[in-house]
C-alpha positions as CSV (number, residue, x, y, z in Angstrom):
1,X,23.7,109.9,121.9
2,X,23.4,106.1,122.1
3,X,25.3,103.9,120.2
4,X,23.5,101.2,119.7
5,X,22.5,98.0,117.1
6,X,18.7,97.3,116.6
7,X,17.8,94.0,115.2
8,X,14.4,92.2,114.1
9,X,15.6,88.7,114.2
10,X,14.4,85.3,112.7
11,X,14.5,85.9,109.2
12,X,17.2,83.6,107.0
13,X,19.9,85.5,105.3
14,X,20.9,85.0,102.1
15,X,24.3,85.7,100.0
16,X,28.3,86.4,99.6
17,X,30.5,87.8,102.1
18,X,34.1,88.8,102.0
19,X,35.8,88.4,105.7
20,X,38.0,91.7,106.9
21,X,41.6,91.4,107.3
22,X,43.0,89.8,110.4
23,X,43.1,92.3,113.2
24,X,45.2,90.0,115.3
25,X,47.7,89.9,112.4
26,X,47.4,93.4,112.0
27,X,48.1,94.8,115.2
28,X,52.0,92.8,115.0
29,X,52.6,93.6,111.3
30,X,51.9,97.7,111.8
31,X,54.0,97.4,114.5
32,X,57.0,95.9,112.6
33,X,57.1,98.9,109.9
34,X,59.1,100.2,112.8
35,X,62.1,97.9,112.6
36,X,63.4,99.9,109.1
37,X,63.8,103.4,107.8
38,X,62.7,101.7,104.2
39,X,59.5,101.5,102.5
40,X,56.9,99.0,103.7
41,X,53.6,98.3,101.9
42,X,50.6,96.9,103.8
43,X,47.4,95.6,102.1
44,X,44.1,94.4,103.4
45,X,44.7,95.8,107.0
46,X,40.8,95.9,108.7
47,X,39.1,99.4,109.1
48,X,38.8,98.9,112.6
49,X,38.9,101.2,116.2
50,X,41.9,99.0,117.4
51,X,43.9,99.0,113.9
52,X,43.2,102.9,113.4
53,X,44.1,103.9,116.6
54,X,47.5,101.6,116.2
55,X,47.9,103.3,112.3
56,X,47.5,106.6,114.1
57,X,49.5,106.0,117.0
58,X,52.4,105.2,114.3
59,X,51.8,108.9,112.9
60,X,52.0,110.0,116.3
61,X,55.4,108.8,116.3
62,X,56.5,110.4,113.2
63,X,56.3,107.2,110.8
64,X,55.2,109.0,107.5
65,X,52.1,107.6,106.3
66,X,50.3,107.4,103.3
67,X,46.6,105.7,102.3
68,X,46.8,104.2,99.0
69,X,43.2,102.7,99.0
70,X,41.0,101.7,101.6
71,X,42.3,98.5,102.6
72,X,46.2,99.5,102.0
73,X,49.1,101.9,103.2
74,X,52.3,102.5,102.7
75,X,54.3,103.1,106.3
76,X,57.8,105.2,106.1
77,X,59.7,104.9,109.3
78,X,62.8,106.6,108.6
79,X,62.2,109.7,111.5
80,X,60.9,108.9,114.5
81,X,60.7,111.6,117.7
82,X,61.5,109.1,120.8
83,X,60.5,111.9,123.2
84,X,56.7,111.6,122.2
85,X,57.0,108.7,124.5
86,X,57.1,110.7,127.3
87,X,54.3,113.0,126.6
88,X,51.0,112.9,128.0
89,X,48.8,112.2,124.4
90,X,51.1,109.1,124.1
91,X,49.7,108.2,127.5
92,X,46.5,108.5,126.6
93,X,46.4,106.6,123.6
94,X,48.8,104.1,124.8
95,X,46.9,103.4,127.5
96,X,43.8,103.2,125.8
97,X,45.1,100.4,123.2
98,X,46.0,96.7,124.4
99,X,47.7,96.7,120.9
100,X,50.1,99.1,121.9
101,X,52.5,97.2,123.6
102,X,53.5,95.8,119.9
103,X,55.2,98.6,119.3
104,X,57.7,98.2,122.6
105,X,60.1,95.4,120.8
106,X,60.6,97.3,117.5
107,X,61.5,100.5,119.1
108,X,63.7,98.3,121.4
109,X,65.4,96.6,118.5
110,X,66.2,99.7,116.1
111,X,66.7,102.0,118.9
112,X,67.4,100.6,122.2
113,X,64.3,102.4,124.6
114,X,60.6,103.0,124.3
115,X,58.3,103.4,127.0
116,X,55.2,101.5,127.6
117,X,51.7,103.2,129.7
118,X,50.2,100.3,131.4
119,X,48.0,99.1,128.9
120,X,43.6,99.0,128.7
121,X,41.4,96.6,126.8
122,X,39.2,94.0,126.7
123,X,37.7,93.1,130.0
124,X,38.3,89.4,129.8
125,X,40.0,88.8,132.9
126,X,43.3,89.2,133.6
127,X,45.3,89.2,130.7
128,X,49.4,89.0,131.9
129,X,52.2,91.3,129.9
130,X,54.8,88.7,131.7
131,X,55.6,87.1,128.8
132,X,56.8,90.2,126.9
133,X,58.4,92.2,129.5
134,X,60.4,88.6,130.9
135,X,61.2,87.8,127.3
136,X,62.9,91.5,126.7
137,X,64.7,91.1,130.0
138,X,66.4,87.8,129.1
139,X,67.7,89.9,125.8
140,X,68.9,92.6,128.0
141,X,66.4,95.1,128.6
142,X,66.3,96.9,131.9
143,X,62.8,98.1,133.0
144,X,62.1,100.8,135.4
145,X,58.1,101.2,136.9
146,X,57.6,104.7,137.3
147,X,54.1,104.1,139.8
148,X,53.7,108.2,140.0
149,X,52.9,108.1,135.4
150,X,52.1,105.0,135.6
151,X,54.7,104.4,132.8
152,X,57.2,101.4,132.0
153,X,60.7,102.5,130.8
154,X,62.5,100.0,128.8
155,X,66.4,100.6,128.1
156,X,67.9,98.2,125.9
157,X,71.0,99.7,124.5
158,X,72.6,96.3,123.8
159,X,70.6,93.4,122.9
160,X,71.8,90.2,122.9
161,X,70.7,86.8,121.5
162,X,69.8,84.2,123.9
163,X,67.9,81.1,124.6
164,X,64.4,82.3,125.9
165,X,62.0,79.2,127.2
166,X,58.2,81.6,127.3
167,X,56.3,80.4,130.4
168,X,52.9,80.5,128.0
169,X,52.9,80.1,124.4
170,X,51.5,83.9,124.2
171,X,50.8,85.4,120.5
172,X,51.4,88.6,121.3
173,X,54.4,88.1,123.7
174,X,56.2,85.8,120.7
175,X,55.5,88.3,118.2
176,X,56.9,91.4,120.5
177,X,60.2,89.2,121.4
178,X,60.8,88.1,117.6
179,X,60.6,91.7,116.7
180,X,63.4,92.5,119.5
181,X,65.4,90.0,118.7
182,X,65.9,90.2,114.8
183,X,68.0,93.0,115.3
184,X,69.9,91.6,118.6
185,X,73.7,90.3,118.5
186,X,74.0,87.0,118.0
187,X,71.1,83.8,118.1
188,X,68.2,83.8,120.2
189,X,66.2,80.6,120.4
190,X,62.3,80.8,121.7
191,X,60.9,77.6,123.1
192,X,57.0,77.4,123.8
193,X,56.4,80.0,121.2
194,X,53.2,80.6,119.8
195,X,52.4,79.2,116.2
196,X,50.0,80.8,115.3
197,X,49.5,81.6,111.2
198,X,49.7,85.3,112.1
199,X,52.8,84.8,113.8
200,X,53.8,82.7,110.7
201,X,52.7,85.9,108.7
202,X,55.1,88.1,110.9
203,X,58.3,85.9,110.9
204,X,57.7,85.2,106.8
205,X,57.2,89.0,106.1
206,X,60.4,89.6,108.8
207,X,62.2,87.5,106.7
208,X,61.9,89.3,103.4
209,X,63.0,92.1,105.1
210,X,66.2,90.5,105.8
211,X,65.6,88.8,109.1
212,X,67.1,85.2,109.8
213,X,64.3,83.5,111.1
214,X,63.9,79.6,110.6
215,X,61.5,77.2,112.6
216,X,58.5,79.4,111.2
217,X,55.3,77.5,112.1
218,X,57.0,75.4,114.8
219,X,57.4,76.0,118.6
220,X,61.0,76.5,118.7
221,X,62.2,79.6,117.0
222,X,65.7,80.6,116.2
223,X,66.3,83.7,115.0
224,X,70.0,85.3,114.2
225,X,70.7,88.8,114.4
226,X,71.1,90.8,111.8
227,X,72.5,94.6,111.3
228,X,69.6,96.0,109.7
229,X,66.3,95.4,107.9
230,X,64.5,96.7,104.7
231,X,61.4,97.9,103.2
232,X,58.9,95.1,101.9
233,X,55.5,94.6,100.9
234,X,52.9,92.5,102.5
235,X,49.3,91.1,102.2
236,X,47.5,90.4,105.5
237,X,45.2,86.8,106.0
238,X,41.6,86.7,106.5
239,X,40.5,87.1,110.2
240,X,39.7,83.5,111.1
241,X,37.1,84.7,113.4
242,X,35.1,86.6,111.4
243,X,34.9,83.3,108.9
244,X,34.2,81.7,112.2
245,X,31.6,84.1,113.1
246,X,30.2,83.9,109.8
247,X,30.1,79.8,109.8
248,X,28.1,80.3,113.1
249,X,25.7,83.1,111.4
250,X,24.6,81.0,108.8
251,X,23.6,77.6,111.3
252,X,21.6,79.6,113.6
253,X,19.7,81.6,111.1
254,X,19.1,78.4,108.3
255,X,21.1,80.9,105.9
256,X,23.1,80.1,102.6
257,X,26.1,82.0,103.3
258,X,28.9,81.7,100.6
259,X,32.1,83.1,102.8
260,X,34.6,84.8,100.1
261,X,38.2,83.9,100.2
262,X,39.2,82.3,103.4
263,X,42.5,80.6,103.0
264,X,41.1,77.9,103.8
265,X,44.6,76.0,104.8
266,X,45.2,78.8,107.6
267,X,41.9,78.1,109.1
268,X,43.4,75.1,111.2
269,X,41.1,72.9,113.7
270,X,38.3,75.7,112.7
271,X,36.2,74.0,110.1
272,X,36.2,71.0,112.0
273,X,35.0,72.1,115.4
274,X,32.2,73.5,113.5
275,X,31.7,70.3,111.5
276,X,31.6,69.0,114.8
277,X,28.6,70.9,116.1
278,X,26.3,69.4,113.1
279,X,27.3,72.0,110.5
280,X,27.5,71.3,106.8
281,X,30.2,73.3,105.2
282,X,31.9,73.0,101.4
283,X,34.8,74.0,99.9
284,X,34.7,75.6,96.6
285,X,38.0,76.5,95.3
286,X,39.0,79.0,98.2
287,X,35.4,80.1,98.9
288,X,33.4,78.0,101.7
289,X,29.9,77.7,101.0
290,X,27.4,77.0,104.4
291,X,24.1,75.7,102.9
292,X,20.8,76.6,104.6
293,X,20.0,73.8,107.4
294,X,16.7,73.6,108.7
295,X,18.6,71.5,112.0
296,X,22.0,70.4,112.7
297,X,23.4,67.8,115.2
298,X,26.0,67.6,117.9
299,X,28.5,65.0,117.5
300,X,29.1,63.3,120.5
301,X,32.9,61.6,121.7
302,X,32.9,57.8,120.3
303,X,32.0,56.3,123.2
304,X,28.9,58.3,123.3
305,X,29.6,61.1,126.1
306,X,29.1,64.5,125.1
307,X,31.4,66.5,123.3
308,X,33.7,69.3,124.5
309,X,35.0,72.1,123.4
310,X,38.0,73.8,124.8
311,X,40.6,76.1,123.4
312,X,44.0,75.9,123.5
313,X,47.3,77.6,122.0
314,X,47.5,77.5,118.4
315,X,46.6,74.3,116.6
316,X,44.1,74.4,119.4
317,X,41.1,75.8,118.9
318,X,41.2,79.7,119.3
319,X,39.8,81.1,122.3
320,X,38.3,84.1,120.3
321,X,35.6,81.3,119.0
322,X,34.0,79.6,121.9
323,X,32.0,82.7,122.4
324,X,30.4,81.6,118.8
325,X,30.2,77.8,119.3
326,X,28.4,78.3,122.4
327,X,26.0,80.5,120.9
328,X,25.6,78.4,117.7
329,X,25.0,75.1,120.4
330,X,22.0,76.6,122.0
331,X,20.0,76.1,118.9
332,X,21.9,72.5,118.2
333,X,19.9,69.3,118.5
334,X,22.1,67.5,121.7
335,X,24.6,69.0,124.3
336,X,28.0,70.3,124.4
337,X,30.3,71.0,127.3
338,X,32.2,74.8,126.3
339,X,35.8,75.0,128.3
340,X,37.1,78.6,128.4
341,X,40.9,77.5,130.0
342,X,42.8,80.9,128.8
343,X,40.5,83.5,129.9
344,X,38.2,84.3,133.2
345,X,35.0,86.2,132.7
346,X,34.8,85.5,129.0
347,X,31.2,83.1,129.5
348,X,30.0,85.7,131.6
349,X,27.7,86.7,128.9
350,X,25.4,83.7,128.8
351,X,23.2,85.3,131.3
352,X,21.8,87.5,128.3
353,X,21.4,84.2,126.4
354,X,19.5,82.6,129.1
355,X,17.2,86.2,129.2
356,X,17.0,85.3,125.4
357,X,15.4,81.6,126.3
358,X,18.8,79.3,125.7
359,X,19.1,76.4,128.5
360,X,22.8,77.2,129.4
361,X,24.5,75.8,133.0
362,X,27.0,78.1,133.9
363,X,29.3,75.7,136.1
364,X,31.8,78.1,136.9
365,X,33.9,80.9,135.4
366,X,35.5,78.3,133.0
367,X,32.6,75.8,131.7
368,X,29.2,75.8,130.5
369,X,26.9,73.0,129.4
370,X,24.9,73.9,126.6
371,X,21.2,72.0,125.8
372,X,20.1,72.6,122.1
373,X,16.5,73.8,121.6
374,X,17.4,71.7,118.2
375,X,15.7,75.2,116.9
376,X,12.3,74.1,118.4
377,X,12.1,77.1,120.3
378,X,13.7,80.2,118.7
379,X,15.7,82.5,121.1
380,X,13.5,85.8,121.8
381,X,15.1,89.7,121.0
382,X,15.9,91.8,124.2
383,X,17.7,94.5,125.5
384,X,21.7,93.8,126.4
385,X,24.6,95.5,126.3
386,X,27.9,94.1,124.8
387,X,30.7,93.0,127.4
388,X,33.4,92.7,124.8
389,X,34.4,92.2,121.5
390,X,33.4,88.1,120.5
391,X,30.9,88.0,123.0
392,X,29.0,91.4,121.4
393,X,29.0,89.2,118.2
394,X,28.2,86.1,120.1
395,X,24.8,88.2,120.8
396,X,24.8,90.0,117.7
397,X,24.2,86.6,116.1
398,X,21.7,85.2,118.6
399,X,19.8,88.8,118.2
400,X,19.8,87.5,114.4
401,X,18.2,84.4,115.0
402,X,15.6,85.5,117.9
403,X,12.5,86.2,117.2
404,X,11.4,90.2,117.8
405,X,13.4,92.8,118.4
406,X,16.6,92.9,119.9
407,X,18.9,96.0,121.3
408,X,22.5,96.0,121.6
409,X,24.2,99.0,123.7
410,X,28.1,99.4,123.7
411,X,28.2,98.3,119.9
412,X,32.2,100.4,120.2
413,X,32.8,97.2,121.9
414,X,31.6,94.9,118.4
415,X,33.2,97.2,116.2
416,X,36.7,97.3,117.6
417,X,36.8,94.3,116.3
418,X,34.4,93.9,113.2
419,X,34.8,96.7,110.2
420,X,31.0,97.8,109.1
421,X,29.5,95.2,110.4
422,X,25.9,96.0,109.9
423,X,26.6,97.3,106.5
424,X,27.6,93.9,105.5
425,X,25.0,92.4,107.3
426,X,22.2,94.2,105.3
427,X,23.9,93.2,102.1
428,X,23.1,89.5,103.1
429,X,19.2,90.8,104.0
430,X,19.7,91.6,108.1
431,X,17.2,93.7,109.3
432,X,20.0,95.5,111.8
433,X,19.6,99.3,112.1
434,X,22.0,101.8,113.9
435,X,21.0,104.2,116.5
């Protein structure tokens, strides 16, 4: 059977759209319904591959769960059967998920093991657990590489505060070490942590549990230990790159878009890096409304030489969106320079843009120049196939604007990430069909 996303492109789109919950978020706050026997209440959590198989992974453990409505659950973690980390479905699904490692510093905390596969995912280059397994070590956890199952065994029976400088600012590895340390003896302090509003999300909802967390939204975290933790309840954020995605959407394809409900103050640098790229974008109350632009303009650095865009670690620009910018510049009037520092292989994709008809340089695995066909010549549908998650929607939208018919293969890829994606699309008047 193939799994794949046909689209008949160049038509403008038209309509409301309410962004999924934020699957980054999600992945760290499923996790921390771990860190209590109590009650914890969950809403807005994306219907997503990555988010399921975390949700189900948790039942695999013995968390008791129970659906409440689509978007919302209730997670009880009051008996949970250790040994299913050492059984071989727990290797298959942990190996399967990047996600899963989330789960390693609650089970550390509350009950001083857990065992890790080595973990699968996107292929975006090399993405380092370092950061996690270093920062779990300075609190006291011994691991042990077993190279015959492939399988990291964490023993942590006495965690202890400490000061913990993290050799990258990593979202993940942050999350994972606060989640260790809420229930460690005595203070730990992380410098170079990541600051992300997710993060923020974590260490607030940690914090009505009855964690001691203060420095939230800084890079120095200080977090005192306490005995135990409690049940709470807790509504996830918007995914900032779906509103992202969406912002993008509506340039390329001249389309109204109103995007519902964005929390607009947690989008950051977002907006503006957009703004940036020619688009017109307004706020109305906490809805932001992208009017239909026949063209739109790349800004250019004050003394004239072309803009670039580069991500960086949280209030940087994310990562997960230079996929879209560069897409959304090859229809721009001007040129723009797209840095990828934190990932290898993640512009590999422009090759299928350049099939497509976009002028794009790839300079190296890093950087590529973009030339706007200021929408002059449209982009023409083809055949790809979807490397990963933000670039599979970086074509997705650039199928939307070509003209013809475009197939996307390995659409598993798009919708790890992106909950009934051509469902909503339709609803806005894509002509996108499943095959």
């Amino acid at each position: 059977m193939i799994n794949a996303f046909e689209i008949r492109g160049g038509k403008p789109l038209k309509g409301e759209i309410v962004p999924q919950g934020a699957k980054n978020e999600a992945l760290q706050i499923l996790s921390a319904v771990l860190l209590t026997p109590e009650k914890v209440t969950i809403s807005n959590i994306p219907d997503i591959k990555d988010v399921n198989k975390l949700i189900e992974l948790l039942g695999d453990l013995g968390v008791e769960i129970n659906r409440l409505s689509k978007d919302t659950y209730e997670f009880s973690a009051k008996n949970i059967n250790l040994e299913f980390f050492q059984s071989q479905t727990f290797k298959a699904k942990g190996g399967s998920l990047r996600g899963s490692i989330m789960i390693v510093g609650p089970l550390l905390a509350r009950f001083g093991k857990a065992a890790i596969p080595k973990p699968g995912g996107d292929k975006i280059g090399r993405r380092r657990l370092d950061t996690h397994f270093l920062g779990f070590e300075k609190l006291g956890a011994k691991f042990v590489y077993n190279p015959d199952t492939n399988f990291f065994n964490v023993d942590a029976t006495q965690l202890e505060g400490t000061y913990i400088l993290l050799d990258e600012a990593s979202v993940t590895g942050t999350a994972n070490i606060v989640m260790a340390a809420v229930l460690a003896k005595g203070t730990t302090t992380i410098y170079n942590a990541a600051c992300e509003p997710y993060l923020q999300q974590l260490c607030k909802m940690l914090n009505r549990m009855g964690a001691k967390i203060s420095g939230i939204g800084s890079n120095l975290l200080t977090i005192e230990g306490v005995e135990s933790l409690g049940g709470t309840t807790h509504k996830m954020l918007p995914d900032m790159i779906e509103i992202g995605s969406f912002i993008g959407l509506a340039a390329m394809t001249g389309s109204e878009i109103t995007i519902k409900d964005v929390c607009y103050k947690e989008l950051g640098i977002i907006p503006s890096v957009f703004a940036r790229l020619g688009i017109k974008m307004e706020l109305r109350g906490d809805d932001l409304f992208i009017p239909a632009q026949e063209s739109y303009e790349i800004d250019t650095f004050i003394d004239g030489s072309i803009l670039t865009v580069a991500d960086a670690p949280w209030p940087g620009f994310t990562p997960d969106l230079l996929s879209i910018v560069l897409v959304v510049a090859t229809q721009a009037k001007g040129s723009v320079l797209i840095h990828q520092k934190m990932f290898e292989s993640r512009l590999f994709f422009v090759d299928k843009l350049i099939d497509m008809g976009a002028q794009i340089i790839l300079c190296d695995p890093h950087r590529a120049t973009v030339i706007g066909l200021d929408k002059k010549y449209q982009l023409k549908g083809i055949e790809m196939t979807s490397p990963d998650i933000r670039a599979g929607v970086s074509l997705l939208i650039a199928a939307l604007s070509a003209s013809g018919k475009s197939i996307i293969h390995n659409i598993e890829q798009i919708e790890r990430g992106y909950q009934d994606i051509d469902t909503r699309l339709k609803a806005l008047g894509a002509d996108i069909r499943r095959l």
